[in-house]
N, C-alpha and C positions, 0 to 999 in steps of 0.2 A: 626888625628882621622877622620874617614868618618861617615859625619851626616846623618840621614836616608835620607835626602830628597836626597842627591847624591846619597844615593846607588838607592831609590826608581827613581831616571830619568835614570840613566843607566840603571836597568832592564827594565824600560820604551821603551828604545831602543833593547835591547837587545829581549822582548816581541815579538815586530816588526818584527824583523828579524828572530825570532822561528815564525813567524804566516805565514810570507811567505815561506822560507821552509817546514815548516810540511805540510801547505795545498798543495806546491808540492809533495813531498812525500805520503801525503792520497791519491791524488790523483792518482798518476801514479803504487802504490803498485796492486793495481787488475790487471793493463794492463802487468805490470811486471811479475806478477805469473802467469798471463795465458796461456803462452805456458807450462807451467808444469803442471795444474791442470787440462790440455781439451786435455793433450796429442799432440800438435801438434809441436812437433819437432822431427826431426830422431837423431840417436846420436851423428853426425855429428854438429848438432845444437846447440845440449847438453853441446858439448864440448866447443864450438864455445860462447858459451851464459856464463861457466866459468871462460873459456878466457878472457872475457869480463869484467867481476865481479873483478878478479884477476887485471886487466889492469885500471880499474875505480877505484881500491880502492888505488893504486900508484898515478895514475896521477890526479886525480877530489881530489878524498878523502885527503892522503896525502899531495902531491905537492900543490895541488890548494887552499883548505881548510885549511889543519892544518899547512901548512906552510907560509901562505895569507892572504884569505881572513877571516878567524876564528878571530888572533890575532887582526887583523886589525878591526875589525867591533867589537868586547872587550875593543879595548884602546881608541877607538873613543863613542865608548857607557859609558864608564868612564870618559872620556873628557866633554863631556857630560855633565853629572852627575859634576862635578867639574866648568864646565862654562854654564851653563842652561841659554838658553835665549829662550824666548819664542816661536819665530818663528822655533827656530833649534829644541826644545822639541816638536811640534807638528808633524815638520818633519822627526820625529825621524829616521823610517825608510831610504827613502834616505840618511839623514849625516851619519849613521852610515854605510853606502854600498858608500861612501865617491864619492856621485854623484852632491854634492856642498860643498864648504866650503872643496876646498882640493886641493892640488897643481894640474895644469894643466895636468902634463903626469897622474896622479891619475884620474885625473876626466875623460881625454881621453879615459885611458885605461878601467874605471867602464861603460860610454857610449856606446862605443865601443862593448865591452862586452855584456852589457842587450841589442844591435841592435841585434847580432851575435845569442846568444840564445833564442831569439823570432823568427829569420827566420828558427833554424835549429828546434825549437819546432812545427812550423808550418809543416815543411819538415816530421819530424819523424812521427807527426800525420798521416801523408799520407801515412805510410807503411802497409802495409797486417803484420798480428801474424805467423811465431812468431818474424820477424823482429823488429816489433815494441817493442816487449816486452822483448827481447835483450839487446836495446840498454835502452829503460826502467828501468831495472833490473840494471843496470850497474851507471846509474845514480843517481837510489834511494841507494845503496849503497853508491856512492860520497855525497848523501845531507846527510843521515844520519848520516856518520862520521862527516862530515862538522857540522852539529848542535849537534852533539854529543862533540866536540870541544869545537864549543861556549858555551856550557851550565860546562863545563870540565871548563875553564878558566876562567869563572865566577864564578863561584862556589869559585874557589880559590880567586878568588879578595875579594870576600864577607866575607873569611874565613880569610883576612891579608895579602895576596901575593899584591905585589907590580908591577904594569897594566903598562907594558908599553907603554911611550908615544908618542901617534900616528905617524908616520912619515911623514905623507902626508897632515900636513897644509901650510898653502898658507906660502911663505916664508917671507913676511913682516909682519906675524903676530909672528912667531919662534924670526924675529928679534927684536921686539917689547918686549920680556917679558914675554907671556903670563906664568899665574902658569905652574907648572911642577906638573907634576900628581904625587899621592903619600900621 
């Protein structure tokens, strides 16, 4: 049986990780829509910018999201919730985007990652519209699925579905014992 204070640290985390995608998403939604609503794209563009959408919702959305990072940042937000320690509850956000408190190639590859999309965020800022609102458009599609996932998979947890457990802790802690989630 899950006692409120588990489910209440996992949505804790889980909070975290809806505040920073959605405040991506708020934000990026005006620059996204504005090559359609100021008119500045030819149909060429048009095309080119559904292209887009179509190819962001396979590989960001699907592949990267609901096949990744969604479950991943659920079973660790439930992990969580089941092993709360105080430092890691404050932290919530980072352990649950498993950029501590996670096996090596895990932490490498989450690092790696948040370097990668701070330079290409930086880059894409620097585009003239409707380039910028292209690649925008295509992205806020990928977070939305992506948080649309985690809130999908949580929901279920909360509802009795059985979270499973993280894959990606440090390997002398797996051999150690810790609870199994559930």
């Amino acid at each position: 049986m899950r006692s409120p204070r588990e489910k209440l640290v996992a949505a804790w985390g889980i909070a975290w990780v809806s505040i920073l995608l959605g405040r991506a998403i708020w934000s990026l939604i005006p620059l996204a829509l504005e090559p359609w609503t100021e008119g500045l794209m030819t149909r060429g563009q048009q095309a080119l910018y559904v292209g887009w959408l179509v190819a962001n919702a396979y590989l960001e959305g699907y592949r990267g999201f609901q096949l990744r990072f969604s479950p991943r940042v659920v079973s660790r937000a439930v992990y969580l919730g089941q092993n709360p320690r105080p430092l890691w509850v404050v932290l919530a956000l980072p352990f649950c985007m498993s950029l501590f408190h996670s096996t090596r190639r895990q932490m490498t590859v989450s690092w790696s990652f948040i370097v990668a999309l701070v330079v290409v965020i930086w880059w894409v800022r620097s585009l003239p519209q409707p380039w910028r609102g292209i690649i925008d458009g295509g992205v806020v599609l990928g977070l939305v699925w992506g948080l649309g996932v985690i809130w999908w998979l949580f929901a279920l947890y909360l509802a009795g579905a059985q979270a499973p457990p993280p894959s990606d802790l440090p390997l002398q802690e797996a051999a150690e014992g810790e609870p199994a989630l559930g």
